[in-house]
C-alpha positions as CSV (number, residue, x, y, z in Angstrom):
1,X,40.7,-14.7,59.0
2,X,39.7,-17.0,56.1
3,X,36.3,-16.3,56.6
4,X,37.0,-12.3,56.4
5,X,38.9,-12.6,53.5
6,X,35.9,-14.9,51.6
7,X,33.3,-12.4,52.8
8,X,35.7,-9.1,51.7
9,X,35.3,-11.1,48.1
10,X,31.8,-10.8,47.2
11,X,30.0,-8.1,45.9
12,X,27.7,-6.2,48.2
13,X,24.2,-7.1,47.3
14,X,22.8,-3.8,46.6
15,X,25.7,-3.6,43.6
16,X,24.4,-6.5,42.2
17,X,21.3,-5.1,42.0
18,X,22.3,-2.2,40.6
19,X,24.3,-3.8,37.8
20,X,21.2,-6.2,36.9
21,X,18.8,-3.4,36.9
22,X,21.3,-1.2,34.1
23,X,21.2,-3.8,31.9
24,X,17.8,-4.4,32.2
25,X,17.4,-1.1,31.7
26,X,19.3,-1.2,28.5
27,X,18.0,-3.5,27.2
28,X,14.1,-1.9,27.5
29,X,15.7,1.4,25.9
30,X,16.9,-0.6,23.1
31,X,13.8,-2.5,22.4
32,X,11.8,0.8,22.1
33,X,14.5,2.4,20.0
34,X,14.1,-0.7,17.9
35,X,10.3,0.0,18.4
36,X,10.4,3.0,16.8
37,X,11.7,1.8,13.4
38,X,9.2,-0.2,12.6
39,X,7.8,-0.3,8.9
40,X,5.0,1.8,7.3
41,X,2.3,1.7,5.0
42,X,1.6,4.4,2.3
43,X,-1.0,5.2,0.3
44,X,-0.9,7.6,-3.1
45,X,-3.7,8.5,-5.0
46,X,-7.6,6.7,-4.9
47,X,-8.9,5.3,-2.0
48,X,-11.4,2.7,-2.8
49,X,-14.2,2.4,-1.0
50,X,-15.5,-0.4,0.5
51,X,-17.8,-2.3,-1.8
52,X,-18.0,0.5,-4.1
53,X,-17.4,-1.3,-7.4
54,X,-20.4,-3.7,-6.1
55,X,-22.6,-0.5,-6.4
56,X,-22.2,0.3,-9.8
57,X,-23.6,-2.1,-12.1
58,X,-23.5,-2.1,-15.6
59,X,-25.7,0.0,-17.1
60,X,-25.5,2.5,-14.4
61,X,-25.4,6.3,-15.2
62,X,-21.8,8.2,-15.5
63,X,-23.6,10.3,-12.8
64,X,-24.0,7.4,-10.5
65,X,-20.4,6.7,-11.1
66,X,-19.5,9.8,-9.9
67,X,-21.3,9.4,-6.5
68,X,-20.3,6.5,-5.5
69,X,-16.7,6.8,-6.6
70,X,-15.9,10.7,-6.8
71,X,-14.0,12.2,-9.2
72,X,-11.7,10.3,-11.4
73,X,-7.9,10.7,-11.1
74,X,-8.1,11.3,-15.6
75,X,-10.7,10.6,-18.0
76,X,-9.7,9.2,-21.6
77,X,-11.5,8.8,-25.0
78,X,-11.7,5.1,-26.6
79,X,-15.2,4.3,-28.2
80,X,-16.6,6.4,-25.3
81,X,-15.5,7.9,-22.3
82,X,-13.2,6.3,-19.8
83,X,-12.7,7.4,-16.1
84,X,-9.5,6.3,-14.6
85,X,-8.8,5.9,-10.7
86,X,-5.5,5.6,-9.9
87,X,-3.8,4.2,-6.8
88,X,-0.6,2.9,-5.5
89,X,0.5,1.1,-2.1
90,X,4.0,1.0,-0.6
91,X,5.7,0.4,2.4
92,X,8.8,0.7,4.2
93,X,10.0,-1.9,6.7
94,X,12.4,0.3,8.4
95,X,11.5,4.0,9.3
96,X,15.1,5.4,7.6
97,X,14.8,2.7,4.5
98,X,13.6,3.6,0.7
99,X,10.1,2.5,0.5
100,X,8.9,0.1,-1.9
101,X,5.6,0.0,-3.8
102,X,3.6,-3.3,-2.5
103,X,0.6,-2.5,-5.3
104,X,-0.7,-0.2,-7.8
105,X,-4.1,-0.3,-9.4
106,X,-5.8,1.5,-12.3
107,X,-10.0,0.9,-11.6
108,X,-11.4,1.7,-15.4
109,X,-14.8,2.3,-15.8
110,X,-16.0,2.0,-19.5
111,X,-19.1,4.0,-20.5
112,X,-21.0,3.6,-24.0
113,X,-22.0,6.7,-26.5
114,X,-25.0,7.1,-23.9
115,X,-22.8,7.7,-20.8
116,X,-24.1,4.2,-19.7
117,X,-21.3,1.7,-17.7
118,X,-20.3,-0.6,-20.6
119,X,-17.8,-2.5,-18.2
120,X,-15.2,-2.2,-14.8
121,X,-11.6,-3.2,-14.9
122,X,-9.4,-3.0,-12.0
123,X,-5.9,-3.8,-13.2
124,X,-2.6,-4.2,-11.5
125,X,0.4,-5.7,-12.3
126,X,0.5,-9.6,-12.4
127,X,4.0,-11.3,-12.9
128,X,5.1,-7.6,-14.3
129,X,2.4,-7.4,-17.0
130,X,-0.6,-5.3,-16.4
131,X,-3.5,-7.8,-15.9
132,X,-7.6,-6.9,-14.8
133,X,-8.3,-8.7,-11.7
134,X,-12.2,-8.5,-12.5
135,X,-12.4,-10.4,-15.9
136,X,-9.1,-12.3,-15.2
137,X,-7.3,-11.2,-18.3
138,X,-4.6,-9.5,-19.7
139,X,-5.2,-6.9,-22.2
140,X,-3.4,-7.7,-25.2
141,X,-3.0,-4.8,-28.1
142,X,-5.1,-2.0,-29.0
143,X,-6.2,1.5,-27.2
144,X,-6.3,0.4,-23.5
145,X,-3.4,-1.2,-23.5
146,X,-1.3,1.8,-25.1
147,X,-2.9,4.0,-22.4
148,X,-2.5,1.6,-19.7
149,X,1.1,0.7,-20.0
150,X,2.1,4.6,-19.6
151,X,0.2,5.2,-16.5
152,X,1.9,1.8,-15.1
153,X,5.4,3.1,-16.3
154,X,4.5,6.6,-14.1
155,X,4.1,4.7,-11.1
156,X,6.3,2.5,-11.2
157,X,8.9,5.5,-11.2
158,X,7.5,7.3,-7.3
């Protein structure tokens, strides 16, 4: 009898089973629940090209500008004309989280009186000033700065 009564104990394999494979089986429907959240990038406005900025050298024609980098996002006035491409990066780690900008830029391109390339900028924020990652400076006072810090400002707030 004591070896009926130990066998009526255990669990009959196939339950075992059974019980292993639902938790395994909850555990895979979590991890592609989970799979589904994950985080994604977004980018507003300009696209740069690859290697584009390489392709216009200074001196180059506004038209040649416009070929290689398409229309500008706005065009200003400051000693000459001023095309403007505008962009912004941002992300969200979490599908149902508020995303969160990762980088904007402003790519400038600077023509003279003759509609010649007088110089490139491509400047982003840097410590939270706005700083030109192509001459390694921060623009200090003047025109380009008072256009500049609005357009930052306007990003900053989508």
């Amino acid at each position: 009898m004591t070896q009926m009564s130990h066998l009526s104990d255990r669990v009959p394999l196939p339950r075992r089973f059974t019980a292993r494979w639902r938790a395994f089986g909850a555990v895979a429907l979590v991890c592609a629940a989970l799979g589904g959240c994950t985080g994604e990038q977004f980018q507003k406005g300009y696209i740069l090209p690859p290697n584009a900025l390489e392709q216009i050298p200074i001196g180059a024609s506004q038209d040649q500008v416009l070929i290689v980098m398409g229309t500008p996002s706005t065009v200003a006035t400051l000693n000459g004309e001023v095309f403007y491409y505008i962009s912004q990066r941002s992300e969200r780690k979490v599908a149902f989280m508020n995303q969160q900008v990762v980088d904007q830029r402003v790519i400038a391109i600077y023509f003279d009186k003759n509609r010649q390339v007088q110089r490139l900028a491509n400047y982003g924020l840097q410590d939270g000033k706005i700083f030109d990652f192509i001459s390694r400076t921060t623009p200090t006072s003047g025109q380009e700065l008072s256009y500049l810090t609005p357009l930052f400002k306007l990003l900053s707030f989508n």
